[in-house]
PDB file of N, CA, C and O in Angstrom:
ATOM      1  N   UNK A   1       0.819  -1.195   0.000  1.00  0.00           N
ATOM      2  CA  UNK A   1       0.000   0.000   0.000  1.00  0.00           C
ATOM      3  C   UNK A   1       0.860   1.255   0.000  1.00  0.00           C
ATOM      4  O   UNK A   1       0.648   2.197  -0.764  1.00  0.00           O
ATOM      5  N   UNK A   2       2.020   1.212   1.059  1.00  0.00           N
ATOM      6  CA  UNK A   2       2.572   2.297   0.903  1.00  0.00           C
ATOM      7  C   UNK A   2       3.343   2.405  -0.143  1.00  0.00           C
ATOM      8  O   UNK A   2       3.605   3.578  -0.411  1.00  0.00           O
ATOM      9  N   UNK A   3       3.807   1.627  -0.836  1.00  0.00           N
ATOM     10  CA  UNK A   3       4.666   1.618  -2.249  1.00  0.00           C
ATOM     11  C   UNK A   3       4.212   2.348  -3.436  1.00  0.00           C
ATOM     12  O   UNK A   3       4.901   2.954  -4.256  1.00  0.00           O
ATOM     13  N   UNK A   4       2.137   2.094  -3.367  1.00  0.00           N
ATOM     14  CA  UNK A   4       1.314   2.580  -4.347  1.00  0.00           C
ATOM     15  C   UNK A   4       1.384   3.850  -4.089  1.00  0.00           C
ATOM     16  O   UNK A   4       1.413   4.532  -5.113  1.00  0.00           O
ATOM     17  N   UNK A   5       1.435   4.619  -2.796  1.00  0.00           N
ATOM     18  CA  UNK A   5       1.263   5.722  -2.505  1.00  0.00           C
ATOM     19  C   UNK A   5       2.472   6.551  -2.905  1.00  0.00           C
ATOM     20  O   UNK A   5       2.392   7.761  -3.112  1.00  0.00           O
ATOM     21  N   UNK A   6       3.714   5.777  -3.016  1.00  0.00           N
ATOM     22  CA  UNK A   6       4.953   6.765  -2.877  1.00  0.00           C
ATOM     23  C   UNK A   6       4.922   7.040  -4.209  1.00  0.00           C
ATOM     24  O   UNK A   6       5.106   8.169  -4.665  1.00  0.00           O
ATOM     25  N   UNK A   7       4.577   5.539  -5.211  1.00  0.00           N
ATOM     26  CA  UNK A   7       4.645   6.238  -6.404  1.00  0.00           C
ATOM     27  C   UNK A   7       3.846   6.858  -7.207  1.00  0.00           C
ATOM     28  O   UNK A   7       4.164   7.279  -8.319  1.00  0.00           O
ATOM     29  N   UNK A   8       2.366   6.982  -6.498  1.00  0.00           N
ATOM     30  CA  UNK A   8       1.344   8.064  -7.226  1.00  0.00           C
ATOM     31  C   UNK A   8       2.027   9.364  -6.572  1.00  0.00           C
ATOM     32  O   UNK A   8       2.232  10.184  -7.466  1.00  0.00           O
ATOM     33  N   UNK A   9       2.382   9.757  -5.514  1.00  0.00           N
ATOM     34  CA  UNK A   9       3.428  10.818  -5.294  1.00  0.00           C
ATOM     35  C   UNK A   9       4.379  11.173  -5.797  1.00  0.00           C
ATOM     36  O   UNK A   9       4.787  12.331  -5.709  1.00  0.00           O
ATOM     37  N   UNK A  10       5.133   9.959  -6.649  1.00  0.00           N
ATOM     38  CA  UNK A  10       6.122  10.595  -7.452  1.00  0.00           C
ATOM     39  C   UNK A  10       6.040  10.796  -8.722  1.00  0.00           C
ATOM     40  O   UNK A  10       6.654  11.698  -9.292  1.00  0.00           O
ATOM     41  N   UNK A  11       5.392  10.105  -9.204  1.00  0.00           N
ATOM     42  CA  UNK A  11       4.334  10.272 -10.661  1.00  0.00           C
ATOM     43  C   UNK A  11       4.167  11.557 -10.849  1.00  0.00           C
ATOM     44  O   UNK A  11       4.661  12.164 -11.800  1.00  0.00           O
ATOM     45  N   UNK A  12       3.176  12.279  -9.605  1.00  0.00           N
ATOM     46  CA  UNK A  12       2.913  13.316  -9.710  1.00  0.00           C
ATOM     47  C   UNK A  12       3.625  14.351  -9.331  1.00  0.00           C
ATOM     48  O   UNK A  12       3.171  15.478  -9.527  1.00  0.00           O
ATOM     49  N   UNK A  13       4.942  14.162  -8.684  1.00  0.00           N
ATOM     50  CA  UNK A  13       5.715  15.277  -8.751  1.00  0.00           C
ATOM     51  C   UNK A  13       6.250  15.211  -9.937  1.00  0.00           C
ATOM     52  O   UNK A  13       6.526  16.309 -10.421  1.00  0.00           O
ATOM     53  N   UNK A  14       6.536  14.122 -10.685  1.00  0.00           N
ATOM     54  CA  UNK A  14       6.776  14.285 -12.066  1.00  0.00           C
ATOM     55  C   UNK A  14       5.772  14.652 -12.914  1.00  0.00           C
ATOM     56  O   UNK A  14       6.200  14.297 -14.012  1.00  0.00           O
ATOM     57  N   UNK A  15       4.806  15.097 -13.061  1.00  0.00           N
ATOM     58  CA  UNK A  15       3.686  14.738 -13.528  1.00  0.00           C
ATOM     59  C   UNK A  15       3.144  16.701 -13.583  1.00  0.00           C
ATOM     60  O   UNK A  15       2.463  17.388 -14.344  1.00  0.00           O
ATOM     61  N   UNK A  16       3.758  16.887 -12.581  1.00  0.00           N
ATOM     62  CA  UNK A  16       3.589  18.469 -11.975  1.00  0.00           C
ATOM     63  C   UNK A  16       4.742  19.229 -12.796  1.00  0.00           C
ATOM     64  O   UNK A  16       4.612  20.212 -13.525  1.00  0.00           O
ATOM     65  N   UNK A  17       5.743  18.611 -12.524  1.00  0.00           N
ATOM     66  CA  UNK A  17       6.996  19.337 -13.024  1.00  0.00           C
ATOM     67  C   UNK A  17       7.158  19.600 -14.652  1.00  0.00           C
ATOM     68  O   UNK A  17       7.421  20.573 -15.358  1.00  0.00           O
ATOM     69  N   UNK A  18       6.898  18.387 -14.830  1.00  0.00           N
ATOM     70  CA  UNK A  18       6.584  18.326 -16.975  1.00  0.00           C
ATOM     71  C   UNK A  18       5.777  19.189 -17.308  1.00  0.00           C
ATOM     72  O   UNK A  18       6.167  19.948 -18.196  1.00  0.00           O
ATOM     73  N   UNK A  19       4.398  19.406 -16.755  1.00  0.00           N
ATOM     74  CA  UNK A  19       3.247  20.312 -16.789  1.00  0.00           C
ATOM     75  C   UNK A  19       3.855  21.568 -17.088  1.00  0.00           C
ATOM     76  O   UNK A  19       3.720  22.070 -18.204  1.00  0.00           O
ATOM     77  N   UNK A  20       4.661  22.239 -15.975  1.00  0.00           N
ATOM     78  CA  UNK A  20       5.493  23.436 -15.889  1.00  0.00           C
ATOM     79  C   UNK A  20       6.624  23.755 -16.636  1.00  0.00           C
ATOM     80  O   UNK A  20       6.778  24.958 -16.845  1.00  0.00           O
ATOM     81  N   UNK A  21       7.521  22.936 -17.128  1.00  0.00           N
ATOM     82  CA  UNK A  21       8.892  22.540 -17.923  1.00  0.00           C
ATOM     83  C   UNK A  21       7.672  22.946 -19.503  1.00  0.00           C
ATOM     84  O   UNK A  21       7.765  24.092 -19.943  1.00  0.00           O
ATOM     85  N   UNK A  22       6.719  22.042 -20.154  1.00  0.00           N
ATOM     86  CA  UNK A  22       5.873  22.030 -21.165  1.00  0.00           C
ATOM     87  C   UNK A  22       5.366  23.741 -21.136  1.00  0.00           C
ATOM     88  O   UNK A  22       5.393  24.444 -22.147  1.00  0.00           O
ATOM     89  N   UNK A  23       4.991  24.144 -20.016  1.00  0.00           N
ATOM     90  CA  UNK A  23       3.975  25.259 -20.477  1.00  0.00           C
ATOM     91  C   UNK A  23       5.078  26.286 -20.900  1.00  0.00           C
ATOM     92  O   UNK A  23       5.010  27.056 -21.859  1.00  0.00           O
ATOM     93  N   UNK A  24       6.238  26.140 -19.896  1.00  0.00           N
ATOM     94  CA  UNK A  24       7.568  27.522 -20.507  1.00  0.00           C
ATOM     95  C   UNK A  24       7.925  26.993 -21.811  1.00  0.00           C
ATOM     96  O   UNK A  24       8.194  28.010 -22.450  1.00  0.00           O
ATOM     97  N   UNK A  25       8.128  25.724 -22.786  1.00  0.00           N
ATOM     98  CA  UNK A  25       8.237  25.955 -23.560  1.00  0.00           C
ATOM     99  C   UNK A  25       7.579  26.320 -24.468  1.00  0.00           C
ATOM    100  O   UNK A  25       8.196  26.736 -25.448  1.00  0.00           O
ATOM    101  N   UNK A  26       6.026  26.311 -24.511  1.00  0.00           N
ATOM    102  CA  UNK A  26       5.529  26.707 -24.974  1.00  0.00           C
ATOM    103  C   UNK A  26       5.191  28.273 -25.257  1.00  0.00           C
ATOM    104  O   UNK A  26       4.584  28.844 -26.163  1.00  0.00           O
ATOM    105  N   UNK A  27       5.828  28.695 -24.127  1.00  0.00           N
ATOM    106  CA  UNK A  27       5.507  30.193 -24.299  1.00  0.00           C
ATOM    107  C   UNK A  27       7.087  30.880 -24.833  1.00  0.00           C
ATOM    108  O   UNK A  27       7.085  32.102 -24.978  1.00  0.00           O
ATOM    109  N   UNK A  28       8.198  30.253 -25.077  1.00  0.00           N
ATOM    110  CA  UNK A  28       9.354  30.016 -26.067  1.00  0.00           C
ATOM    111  C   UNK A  28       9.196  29.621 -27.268  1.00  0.00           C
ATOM    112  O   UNK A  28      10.091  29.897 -28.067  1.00  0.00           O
ATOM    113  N   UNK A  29       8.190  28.978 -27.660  1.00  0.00           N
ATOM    114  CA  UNK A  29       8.145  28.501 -29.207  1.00  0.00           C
ATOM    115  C   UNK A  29       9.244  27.009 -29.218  1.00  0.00           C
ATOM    116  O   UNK A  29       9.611  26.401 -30.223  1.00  0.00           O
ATOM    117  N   UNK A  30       9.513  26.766 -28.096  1.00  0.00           N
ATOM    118  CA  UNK A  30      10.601  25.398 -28.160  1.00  0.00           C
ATOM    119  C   UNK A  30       9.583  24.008 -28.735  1.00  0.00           C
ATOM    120  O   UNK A  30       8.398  24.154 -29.038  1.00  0.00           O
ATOM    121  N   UNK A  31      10.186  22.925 -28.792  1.00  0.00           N
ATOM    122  CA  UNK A  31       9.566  21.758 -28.684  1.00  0.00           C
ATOM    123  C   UNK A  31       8.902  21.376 -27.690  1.00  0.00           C
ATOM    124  O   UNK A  31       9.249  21.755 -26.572  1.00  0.00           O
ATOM    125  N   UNK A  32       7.737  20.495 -27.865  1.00  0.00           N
ATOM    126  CA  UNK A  32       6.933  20.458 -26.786  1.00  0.00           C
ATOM    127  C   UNK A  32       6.951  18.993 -26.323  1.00  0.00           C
ATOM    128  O   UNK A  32       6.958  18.092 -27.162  1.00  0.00           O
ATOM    129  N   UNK A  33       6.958  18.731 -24.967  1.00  0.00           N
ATOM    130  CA  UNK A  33       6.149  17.178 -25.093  1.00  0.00           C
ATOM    131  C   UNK A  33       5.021  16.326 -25.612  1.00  0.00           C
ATOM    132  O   UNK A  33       3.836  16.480 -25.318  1.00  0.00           O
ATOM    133  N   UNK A  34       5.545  15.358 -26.462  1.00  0.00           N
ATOM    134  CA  UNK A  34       4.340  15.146 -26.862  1.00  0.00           C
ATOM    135  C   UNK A  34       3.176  14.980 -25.909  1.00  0.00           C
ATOM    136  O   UNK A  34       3.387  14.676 -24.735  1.00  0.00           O
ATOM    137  N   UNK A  35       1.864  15.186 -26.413  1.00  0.00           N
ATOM    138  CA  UNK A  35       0.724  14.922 -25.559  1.00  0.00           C
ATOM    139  C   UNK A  35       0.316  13.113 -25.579  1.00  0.00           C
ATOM    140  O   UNK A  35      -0.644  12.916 -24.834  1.00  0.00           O
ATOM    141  N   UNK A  36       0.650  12.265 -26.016  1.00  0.00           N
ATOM    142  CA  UNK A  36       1.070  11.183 -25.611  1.00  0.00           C
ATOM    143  C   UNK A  36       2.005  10.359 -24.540  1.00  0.00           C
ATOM    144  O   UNK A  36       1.806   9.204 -24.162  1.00  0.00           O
ATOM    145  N   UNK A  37       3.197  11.333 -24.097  1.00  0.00           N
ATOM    146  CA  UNK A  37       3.843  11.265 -23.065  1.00  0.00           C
ATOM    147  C   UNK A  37       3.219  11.861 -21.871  1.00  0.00           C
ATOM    148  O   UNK A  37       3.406  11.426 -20.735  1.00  0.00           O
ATOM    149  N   UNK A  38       2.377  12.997 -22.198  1.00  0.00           N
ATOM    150  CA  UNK A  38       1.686  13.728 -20.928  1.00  0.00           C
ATOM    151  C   UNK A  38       0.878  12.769 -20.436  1.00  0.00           C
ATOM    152  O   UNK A  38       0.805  12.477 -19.243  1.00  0.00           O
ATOM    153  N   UNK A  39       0.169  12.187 -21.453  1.00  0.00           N
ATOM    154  CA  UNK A  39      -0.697  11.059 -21.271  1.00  0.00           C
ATOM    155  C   UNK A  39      -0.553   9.632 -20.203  1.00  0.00           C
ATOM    156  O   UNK A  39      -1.286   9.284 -19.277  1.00  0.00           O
ATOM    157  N   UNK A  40       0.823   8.934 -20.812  1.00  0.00           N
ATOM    158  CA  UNK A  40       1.508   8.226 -20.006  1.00  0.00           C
ATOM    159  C   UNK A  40       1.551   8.282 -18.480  1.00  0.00           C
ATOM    160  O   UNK A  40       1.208   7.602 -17.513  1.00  0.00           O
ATOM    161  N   UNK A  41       2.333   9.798 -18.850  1.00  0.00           N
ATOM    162  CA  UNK A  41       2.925   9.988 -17.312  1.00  0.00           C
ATOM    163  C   UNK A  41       1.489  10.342 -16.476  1.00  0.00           C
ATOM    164  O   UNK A  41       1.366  10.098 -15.276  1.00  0.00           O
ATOM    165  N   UNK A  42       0.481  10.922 -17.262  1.00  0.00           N
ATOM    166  CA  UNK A  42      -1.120  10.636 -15.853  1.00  0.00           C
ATOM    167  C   UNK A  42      -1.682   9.201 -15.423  1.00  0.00           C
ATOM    168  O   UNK A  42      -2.298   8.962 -14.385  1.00  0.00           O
ATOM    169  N   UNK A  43      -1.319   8.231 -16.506  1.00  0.00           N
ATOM    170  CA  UNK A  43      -2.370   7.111 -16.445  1.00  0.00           C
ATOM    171  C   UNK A  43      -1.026   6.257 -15.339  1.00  0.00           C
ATOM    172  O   UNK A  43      -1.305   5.280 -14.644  1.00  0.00           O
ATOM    173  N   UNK A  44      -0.091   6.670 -15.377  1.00  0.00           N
ATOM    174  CA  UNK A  44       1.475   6.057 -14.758  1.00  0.00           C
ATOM    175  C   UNK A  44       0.889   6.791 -12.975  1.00  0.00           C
ATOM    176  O   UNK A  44       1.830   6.893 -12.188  1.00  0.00           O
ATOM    177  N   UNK A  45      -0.048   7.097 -12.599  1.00  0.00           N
ATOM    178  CA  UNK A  45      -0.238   7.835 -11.456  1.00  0.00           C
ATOM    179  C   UNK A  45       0.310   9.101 -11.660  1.00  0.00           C
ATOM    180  O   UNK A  45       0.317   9.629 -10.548  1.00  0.00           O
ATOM    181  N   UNK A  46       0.703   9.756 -12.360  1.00  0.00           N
ATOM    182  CA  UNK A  46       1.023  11.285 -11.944  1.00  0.00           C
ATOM    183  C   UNK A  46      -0.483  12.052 -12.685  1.00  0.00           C
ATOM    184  O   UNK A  46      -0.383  13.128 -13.275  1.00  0.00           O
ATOM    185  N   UNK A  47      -1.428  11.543 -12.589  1.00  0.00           N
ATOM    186  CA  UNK A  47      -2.755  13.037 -13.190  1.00  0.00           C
ATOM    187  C   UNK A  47      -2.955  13.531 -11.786  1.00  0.00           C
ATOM    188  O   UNK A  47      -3.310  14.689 -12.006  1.00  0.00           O
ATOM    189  N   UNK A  48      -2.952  13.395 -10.568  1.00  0.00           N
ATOM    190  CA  UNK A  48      -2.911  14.408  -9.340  1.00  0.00           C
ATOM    191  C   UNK A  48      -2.210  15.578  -9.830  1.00  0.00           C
ATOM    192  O   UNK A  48      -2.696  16.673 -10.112  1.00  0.00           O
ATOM    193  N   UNK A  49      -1.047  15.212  -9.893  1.00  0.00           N
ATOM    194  CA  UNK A  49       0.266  16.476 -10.033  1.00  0.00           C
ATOM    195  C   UNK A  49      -0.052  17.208 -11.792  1.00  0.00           C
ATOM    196  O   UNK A  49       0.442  18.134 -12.435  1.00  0.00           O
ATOM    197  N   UNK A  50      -0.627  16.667 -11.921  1.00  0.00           N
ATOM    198  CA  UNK A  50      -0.618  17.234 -13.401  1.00  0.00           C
ATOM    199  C   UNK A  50      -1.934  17.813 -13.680  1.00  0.00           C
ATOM    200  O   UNK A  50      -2.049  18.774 -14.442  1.00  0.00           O
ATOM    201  N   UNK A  51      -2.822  17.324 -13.155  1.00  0.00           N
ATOM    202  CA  UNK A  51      -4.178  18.326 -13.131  1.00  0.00           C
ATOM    203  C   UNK A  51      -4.051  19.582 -12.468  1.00  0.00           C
ATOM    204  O   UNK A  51      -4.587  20.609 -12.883  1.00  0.00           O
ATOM    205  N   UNK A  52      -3.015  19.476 -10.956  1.00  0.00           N
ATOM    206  CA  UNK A  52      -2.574  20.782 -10.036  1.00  0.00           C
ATOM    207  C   UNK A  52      -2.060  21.762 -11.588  1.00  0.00           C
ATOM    208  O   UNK A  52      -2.593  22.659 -12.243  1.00  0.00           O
ATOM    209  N   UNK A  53      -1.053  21.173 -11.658  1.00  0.00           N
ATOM    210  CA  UNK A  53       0.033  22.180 -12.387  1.00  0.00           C
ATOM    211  C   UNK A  53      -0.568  22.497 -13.746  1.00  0.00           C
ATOM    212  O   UNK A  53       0.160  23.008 -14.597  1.00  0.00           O
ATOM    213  N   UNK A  54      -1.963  22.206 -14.039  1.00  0.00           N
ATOM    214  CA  UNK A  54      -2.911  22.463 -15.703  1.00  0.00           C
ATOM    215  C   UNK A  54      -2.970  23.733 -14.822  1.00  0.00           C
ATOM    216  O   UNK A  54      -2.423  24.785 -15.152  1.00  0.00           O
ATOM    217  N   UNK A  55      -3.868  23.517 -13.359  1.00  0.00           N
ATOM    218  CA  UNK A  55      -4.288  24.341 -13.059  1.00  0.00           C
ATOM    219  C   UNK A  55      -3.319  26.149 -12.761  1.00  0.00           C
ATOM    220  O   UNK A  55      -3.617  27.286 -13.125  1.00  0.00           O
ATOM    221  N   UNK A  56      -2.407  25.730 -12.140  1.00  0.00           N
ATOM    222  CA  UNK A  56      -1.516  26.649 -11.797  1.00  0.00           C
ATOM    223  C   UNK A  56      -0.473  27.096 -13.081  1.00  0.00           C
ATOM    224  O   UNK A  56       0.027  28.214 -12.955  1.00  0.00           O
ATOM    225  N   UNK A  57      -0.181  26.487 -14.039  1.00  0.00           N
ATOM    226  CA  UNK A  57       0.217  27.163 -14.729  1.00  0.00           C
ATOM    227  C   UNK A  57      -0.578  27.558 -15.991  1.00  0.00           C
ATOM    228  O   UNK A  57       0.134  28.015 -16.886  1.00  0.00           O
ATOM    229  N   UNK A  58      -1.845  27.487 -16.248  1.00  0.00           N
ATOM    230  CA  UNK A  58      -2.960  27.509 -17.325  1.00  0.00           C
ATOM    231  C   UNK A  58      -2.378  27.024 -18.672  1.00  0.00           C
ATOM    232  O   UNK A  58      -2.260  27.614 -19.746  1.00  0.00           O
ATOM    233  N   UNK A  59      -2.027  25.689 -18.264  1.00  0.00           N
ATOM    234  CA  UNK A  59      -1.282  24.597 -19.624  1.00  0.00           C
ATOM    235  C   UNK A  59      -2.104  23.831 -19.879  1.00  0.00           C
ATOM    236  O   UNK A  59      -2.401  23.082 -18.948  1.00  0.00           O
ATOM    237  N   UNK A  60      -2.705  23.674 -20.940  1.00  0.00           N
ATOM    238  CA  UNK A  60      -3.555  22.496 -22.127  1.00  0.00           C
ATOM    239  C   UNK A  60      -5.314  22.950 -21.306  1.00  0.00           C
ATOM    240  O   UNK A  60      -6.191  22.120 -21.067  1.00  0.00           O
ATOM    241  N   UNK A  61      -5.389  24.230 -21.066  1.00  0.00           N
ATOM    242  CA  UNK A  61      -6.487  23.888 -20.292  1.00  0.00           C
ATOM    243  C   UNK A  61      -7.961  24.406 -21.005  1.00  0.00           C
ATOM    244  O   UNK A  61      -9.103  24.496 -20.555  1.00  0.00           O
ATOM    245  N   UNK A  62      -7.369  24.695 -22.317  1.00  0.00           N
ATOM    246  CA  UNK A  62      -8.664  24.563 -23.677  1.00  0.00           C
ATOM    247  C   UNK A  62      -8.776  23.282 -23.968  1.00  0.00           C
ATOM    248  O   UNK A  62      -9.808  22.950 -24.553  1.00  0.00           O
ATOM    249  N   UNK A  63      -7.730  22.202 -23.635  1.00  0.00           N
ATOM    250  CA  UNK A  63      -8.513  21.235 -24.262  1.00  0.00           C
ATOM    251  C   UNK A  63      -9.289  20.206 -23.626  1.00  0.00           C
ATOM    252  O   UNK A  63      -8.734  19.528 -22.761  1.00  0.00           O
ATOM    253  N   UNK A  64     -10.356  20.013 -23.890  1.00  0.00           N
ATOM    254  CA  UNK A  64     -11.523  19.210 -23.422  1.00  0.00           C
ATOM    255  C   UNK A  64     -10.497  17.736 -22.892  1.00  0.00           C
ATOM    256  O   UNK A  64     -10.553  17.494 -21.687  1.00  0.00           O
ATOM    257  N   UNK A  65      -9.698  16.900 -23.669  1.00  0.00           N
ATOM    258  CA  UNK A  65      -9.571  15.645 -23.056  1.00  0.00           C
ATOM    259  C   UNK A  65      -8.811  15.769 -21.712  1.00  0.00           C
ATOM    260  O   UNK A  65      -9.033  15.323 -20.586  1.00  0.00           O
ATOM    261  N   UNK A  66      -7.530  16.777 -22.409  1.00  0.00           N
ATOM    262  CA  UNK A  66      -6.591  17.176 -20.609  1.00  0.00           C
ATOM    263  C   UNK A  66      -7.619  17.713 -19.582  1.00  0.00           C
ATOM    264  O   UNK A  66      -7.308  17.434 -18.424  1.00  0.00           O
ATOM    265  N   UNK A  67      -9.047  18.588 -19.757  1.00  0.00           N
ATOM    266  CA  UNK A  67      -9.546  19.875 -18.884  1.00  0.00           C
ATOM    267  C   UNK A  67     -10.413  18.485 -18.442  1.00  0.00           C
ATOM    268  O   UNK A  67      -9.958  18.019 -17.397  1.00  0.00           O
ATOM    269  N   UNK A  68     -11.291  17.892 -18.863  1.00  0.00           N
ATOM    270  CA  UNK A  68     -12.402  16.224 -18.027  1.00  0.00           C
ATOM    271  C   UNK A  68     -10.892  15.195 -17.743  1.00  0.00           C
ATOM    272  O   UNK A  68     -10.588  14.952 -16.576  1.00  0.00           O
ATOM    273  N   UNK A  69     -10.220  14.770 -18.635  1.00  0.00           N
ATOM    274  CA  UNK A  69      -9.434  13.826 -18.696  1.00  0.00           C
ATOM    275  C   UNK A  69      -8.742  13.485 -16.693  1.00  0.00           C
ATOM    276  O   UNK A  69      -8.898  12.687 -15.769  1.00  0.00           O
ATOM    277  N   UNK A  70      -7.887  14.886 -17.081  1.00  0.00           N
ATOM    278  CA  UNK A  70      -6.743  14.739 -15.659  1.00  0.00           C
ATOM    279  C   UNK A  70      -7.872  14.370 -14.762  1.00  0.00           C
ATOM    280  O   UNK A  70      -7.807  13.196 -14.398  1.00  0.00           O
ATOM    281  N   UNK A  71      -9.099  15.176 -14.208  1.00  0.00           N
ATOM    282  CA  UNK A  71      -9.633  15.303 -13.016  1.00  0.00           C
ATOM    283  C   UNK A  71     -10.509  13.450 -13.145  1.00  0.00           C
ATOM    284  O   UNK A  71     -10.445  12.687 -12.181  1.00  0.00           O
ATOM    285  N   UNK A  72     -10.857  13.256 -13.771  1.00  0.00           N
ATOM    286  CA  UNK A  72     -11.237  11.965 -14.115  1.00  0.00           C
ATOM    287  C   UNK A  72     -10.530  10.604 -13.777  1.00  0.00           C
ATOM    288  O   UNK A  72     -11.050   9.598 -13.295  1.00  0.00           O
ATOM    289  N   UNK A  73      -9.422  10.777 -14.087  1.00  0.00           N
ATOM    290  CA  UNK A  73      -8.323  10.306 -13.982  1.00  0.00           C
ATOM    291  C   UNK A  73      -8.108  10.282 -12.680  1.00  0.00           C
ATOM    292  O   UNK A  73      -8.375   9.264 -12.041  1.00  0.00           O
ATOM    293  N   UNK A  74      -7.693  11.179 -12.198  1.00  0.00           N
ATOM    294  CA  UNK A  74      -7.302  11.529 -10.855  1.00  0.00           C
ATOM    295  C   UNK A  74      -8.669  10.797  -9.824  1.00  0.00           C
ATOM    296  O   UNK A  74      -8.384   9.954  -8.974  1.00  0.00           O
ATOM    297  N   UNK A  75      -9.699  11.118  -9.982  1.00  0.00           N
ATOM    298  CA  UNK A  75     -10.576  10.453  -9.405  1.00  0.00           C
ATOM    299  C   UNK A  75     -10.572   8.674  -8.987  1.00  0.00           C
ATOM    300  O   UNK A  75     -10.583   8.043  -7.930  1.00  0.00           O
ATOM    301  N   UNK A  76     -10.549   8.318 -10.460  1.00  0.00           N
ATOM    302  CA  UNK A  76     -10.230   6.815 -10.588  1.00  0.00           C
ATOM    303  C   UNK A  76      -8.653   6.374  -9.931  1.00  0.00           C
ATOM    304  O   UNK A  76      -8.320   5.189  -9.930  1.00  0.00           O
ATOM    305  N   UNK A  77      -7.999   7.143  -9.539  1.00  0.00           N
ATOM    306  CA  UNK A  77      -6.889   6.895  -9.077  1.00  0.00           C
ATOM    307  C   UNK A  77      -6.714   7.015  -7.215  1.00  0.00           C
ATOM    308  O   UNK A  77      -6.097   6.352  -6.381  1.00  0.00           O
ATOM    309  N   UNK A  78      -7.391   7.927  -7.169  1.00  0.00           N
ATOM    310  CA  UNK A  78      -8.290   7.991  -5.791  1.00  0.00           C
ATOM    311  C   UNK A  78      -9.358   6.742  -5.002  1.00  0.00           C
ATOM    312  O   UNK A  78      -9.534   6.368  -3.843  1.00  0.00           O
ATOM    313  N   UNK A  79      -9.751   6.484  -5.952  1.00  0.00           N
ATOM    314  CA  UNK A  79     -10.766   5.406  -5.814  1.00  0.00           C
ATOM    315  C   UNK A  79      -9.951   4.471  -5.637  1.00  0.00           C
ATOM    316  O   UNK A  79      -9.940   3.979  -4.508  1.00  0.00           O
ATOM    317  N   UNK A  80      -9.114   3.978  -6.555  1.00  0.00           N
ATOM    318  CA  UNK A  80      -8.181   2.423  -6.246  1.00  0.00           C
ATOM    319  C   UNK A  80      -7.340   2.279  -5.005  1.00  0.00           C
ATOM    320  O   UNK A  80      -7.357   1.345  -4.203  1.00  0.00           O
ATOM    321  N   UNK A  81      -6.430   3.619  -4.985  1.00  0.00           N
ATOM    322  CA  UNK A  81      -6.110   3.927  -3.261  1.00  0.00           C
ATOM    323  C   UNK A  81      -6.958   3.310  -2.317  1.00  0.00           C
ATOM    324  O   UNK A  81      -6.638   2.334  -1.639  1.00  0.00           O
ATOM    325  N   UNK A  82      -8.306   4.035  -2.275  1.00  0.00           N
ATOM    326  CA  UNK A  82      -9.432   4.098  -1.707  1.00  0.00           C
ATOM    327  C   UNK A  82      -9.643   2.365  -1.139  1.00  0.00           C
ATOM    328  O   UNK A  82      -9.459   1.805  -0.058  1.00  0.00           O
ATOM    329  N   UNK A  83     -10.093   1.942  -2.419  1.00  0.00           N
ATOM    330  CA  UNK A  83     -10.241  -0.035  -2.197  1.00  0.00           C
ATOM    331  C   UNK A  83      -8.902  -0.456  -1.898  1.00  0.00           C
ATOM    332  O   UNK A  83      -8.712  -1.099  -0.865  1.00  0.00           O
ATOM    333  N   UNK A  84      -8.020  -0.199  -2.608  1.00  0.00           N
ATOM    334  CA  UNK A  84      -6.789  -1.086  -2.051  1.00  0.00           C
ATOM    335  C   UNK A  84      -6.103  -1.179  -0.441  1.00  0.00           C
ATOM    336  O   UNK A  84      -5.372  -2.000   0.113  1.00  0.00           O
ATOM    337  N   UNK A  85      -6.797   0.206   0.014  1.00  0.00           N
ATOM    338  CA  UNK A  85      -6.494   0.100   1.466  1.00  0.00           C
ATOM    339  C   UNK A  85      -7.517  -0.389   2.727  1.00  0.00           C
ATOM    340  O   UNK A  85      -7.153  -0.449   3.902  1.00  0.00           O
ATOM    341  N   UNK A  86      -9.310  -0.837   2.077  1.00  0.00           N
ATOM    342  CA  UNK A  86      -9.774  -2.091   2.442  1.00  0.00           C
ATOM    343  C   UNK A  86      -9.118  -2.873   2.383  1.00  0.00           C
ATOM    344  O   UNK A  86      -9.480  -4.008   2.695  1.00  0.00           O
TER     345      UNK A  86
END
């Protein structure tokens, strides 16, 4: 249980940090992460940290799958916590 926890925590500090690293390049014109890797790294346990950091840095947050997706995500990830610690 605690193993699941450390690494939806670290997921999402990774998960937070890419969010933020992605939105400055974007406002550089650099290369971006793909949104397939963003993807990964939420369904990998980091959409906590990555729904925060949509929020706080206002990254991908026109688009409908990231803006339902993360919090969705994050929910269902909550939930398994939730049963796995019955």
């Amino acid at each position: 249980m605690e193993i699941g926890l450390l690494g939806i925590l670290v997921m999402s500090l990774i998960g937070f940090t890419i969010m933020g690293i992605d939105k400055r390049k974007a406002r550089q014109g650099r290369w971006r992460t793909p949104e397939k890797t963003l993807w990964l790294i939420a369904v990998l346990g980091g959409a906590p940290g990555m729904w925060i950091g949509m929020k706080l840095f206002r990254h991908k947050t026109k688009h409908p799958s990231f803006k339902f997706g993360f919090p969705v995500l994050t929910l269902l990830i909550i939930l398994a916590v939730v049963y796995m610690s019955y």
